[in-house]
PDB file of N, CA, C and O in Angstrom:
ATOM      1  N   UNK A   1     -15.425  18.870  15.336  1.00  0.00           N
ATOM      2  CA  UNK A   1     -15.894  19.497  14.118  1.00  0.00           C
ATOM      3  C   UNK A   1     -16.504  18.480  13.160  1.00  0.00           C
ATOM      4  O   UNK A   1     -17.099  18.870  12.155  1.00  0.00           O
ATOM      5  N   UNK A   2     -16.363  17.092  13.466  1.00  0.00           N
ATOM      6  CA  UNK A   2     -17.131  16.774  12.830  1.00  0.00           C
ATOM      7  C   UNK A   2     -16.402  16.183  11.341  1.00  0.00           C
ATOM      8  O   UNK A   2     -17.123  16.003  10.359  1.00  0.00           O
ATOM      9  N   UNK A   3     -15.954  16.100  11.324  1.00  0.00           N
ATOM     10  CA  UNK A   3     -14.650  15.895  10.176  1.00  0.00           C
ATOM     11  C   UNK A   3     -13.620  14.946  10.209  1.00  0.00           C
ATOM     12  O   UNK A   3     -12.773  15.181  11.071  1.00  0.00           O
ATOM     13  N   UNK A   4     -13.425  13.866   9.478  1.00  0.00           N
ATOM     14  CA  UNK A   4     -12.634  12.865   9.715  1.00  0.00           C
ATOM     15  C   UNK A   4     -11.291  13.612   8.909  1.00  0.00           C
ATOM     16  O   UNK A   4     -11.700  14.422   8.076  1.00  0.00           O
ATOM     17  N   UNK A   5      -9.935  13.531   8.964  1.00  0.00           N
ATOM     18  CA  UNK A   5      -8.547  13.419   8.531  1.00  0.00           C
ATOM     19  C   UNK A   5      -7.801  12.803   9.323  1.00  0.00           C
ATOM     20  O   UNK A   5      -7.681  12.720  10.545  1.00  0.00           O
ATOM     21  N   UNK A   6      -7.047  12.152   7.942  1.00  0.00           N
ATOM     22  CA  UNK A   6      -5.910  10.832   7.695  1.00  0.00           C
ATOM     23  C   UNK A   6      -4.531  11.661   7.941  1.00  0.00           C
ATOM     24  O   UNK A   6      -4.302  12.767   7.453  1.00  0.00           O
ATOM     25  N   UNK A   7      -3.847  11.087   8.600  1.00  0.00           N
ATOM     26  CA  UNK A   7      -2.575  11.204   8.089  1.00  0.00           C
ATOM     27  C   UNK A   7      -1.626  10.786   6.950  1.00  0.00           C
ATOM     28  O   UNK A   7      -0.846  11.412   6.233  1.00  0.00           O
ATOM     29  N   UNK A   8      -2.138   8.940   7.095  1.00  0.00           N
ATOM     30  CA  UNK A   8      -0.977   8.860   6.311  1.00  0.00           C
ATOM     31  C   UNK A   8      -2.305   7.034   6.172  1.00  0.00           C
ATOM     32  O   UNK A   8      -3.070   6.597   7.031  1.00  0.00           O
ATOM     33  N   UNK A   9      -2.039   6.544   4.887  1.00  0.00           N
ATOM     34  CA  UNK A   9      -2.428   5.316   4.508  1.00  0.00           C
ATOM     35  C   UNK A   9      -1.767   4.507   4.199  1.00  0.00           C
ATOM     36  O   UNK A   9      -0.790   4.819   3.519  1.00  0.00           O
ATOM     37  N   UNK A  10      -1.945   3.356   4.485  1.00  0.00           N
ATOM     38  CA  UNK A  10      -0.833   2.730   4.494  1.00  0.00           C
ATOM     39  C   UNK A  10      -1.620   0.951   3.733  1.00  0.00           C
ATOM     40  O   UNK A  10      -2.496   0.202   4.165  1.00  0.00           O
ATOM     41  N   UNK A  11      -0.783   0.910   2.536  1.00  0.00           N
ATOM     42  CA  UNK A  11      -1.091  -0.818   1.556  1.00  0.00           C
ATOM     43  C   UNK A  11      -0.803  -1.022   2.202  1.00  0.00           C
ATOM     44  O   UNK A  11      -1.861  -0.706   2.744  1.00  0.00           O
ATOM     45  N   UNK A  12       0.162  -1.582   3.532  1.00  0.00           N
ATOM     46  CA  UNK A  12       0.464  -3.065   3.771  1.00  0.00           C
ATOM     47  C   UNK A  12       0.181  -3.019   5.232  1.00  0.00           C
ATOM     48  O   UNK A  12       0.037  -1.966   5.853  1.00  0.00           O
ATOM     49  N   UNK A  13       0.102  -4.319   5.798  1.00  0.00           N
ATOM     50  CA  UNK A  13      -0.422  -4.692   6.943  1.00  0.00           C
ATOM     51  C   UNK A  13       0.634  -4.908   7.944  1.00  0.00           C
ATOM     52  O   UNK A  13       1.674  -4.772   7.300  1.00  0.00           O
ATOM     53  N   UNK A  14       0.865  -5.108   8.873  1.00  0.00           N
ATOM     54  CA  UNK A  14       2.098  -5.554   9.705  1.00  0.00           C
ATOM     55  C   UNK A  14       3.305  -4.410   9.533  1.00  0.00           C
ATOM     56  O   UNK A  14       4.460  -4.787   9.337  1.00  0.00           O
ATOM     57  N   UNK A  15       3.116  -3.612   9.581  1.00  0.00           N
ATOM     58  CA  UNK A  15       4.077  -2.464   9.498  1.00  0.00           C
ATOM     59  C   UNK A  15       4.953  -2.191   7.986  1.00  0.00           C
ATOM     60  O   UNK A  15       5.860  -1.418   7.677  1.00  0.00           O
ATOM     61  N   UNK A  16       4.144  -3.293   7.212  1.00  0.00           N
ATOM     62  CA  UNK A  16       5.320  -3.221   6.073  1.00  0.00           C
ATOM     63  C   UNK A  16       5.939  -4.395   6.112  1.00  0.00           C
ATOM     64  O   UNK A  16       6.385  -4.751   5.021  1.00  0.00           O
ATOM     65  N   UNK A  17       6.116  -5.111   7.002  1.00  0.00           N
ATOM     66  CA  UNK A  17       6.726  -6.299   7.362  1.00  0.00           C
ATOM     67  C   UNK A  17       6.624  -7.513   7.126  1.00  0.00           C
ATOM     68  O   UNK A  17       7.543  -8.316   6.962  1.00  0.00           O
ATOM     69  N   UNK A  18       5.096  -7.762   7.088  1.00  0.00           N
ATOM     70  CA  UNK A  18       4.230  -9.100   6.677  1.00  0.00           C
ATOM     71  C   UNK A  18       5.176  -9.449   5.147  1.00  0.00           C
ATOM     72  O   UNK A  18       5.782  -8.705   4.376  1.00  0.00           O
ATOM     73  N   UNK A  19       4.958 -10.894   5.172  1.00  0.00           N
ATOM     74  CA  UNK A  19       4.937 -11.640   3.584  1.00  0.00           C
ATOM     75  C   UNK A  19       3.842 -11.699   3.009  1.00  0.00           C
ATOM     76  O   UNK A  19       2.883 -11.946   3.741  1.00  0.00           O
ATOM     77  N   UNK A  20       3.592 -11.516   1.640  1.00  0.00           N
ATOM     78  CA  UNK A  20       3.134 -12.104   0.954  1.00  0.00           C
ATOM     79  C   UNK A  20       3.003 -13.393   0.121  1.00  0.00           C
ATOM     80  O   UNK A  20       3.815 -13.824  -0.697  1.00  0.00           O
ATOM     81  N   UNK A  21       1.474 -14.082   0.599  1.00  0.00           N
ATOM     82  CA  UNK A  21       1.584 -15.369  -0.162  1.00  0.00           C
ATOM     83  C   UNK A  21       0.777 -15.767  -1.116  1.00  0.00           C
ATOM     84  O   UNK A  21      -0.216 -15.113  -0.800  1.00  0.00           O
ATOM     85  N   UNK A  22       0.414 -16.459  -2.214  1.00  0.00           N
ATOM     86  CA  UNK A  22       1.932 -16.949  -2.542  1.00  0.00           C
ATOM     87  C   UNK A  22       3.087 -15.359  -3.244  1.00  0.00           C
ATOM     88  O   UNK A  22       2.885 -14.164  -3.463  1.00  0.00           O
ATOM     89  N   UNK A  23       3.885 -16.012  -3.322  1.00  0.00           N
ATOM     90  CA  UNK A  23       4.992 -15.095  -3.969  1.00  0.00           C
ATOM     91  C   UNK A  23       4.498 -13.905  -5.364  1.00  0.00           C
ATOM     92  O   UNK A  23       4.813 -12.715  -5.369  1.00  0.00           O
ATOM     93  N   UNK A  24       3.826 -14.477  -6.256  1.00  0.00           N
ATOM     94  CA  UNK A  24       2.848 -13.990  -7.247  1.00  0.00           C
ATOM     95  C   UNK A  24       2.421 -12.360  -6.784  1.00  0.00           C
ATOM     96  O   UNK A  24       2.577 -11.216  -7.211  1.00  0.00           O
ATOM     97  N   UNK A  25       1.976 -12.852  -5.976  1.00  0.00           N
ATOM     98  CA  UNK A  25       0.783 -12.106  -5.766  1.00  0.00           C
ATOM     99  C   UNK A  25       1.400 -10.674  -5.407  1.00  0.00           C
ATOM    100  O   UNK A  25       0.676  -9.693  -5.573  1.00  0.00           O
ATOM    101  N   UNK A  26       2.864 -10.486  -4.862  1.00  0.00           N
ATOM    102  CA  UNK A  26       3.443  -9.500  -5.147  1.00  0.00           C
ATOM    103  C   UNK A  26       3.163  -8.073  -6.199  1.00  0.00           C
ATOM    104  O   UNK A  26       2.796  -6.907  -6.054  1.00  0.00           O
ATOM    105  N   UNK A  27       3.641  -9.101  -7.457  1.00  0.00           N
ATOM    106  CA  UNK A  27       3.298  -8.268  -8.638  1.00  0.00           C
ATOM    107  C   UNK A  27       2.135  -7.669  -8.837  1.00  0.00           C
ATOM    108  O   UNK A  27       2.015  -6.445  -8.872  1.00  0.00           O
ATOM    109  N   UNK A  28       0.795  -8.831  -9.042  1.00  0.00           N
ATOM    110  CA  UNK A  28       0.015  -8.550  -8.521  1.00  0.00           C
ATOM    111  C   UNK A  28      -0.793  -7.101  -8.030  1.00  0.00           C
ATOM    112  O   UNK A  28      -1.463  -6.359  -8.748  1.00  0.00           O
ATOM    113  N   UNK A  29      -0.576  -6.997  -6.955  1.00  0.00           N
ATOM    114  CA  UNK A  29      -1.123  -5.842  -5.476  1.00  0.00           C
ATOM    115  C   UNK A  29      -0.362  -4.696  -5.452  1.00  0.00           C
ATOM    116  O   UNK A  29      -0.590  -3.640  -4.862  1.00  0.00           O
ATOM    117  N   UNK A  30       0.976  -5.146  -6.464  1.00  0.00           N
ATOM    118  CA  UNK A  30       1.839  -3.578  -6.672  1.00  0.00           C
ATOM    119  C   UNK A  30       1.483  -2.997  -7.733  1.00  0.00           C
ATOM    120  O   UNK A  30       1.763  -1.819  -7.958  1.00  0.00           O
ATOM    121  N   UNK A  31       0.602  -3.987  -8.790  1.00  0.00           N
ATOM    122  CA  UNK A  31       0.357  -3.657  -9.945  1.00  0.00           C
ATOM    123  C   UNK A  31      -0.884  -2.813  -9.936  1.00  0.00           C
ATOM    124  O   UNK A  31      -1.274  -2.209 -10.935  1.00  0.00           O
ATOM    125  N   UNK A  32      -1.618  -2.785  -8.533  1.00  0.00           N
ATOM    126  CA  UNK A  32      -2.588  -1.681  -8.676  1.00  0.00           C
ATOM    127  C   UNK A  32      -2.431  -0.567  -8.095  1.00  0.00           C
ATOM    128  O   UNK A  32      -3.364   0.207  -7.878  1.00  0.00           O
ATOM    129  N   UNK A  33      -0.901  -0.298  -7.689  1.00  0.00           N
ATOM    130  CA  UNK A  33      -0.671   0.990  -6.947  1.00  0.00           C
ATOM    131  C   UNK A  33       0.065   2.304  -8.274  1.00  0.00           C
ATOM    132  O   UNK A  33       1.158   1.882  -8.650  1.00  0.00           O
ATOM    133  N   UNK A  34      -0.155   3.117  -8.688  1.00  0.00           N
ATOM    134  CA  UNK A  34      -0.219   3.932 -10.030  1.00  0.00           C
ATOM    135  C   UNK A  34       0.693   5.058  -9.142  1.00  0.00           C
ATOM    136  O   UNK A  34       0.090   5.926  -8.510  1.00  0.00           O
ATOM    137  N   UNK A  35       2.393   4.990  -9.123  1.00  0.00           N
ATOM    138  CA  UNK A  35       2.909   6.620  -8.620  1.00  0.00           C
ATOM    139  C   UNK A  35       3.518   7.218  -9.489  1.00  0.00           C
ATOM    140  O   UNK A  35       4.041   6.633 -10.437  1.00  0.00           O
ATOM    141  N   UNK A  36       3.560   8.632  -9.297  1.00  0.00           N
ATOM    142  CA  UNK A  36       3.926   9.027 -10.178  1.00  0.00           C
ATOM    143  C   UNK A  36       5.636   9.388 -10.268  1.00  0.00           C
ATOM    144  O   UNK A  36       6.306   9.840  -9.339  1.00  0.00           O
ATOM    145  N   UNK A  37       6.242   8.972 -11.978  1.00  0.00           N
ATOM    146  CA  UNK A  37       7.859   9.055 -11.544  1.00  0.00           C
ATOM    147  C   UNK A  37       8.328  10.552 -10.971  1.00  0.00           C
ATOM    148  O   UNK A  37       7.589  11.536 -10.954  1.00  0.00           O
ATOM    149  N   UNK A  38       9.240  10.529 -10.664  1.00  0.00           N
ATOM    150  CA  UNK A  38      10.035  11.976 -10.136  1.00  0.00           C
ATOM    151  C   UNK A  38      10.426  12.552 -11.609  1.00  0.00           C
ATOM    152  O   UNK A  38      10.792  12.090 -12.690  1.00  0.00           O
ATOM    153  N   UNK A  39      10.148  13.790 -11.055  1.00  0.00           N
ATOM    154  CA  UNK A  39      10.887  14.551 -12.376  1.00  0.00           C
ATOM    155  C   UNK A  39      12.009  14.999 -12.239  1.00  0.00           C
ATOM    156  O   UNK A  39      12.570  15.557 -13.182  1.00  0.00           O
TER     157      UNK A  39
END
């Protein structure tokens, strides 16, 4: 059909698993992810 769909996207590389370097950069790369709190 002609139509691309995602399941599921995923920030991190290595299953989730990888480090981040340097350490910083944590804050960083989380600081551009925006969720929303639970109500």
């Amino acid at each position: 059909n002609s139509k691309i769909y995602f399941g599921e996207l995923t920030f991190a590389d290595e299953a989730g698993f990888g480090t981040i370097s340097p350490k910083e950069m944590e804050k960083k790369i989380s600081s551009w992810i925006k969720l929303p709190l639970p109500k």
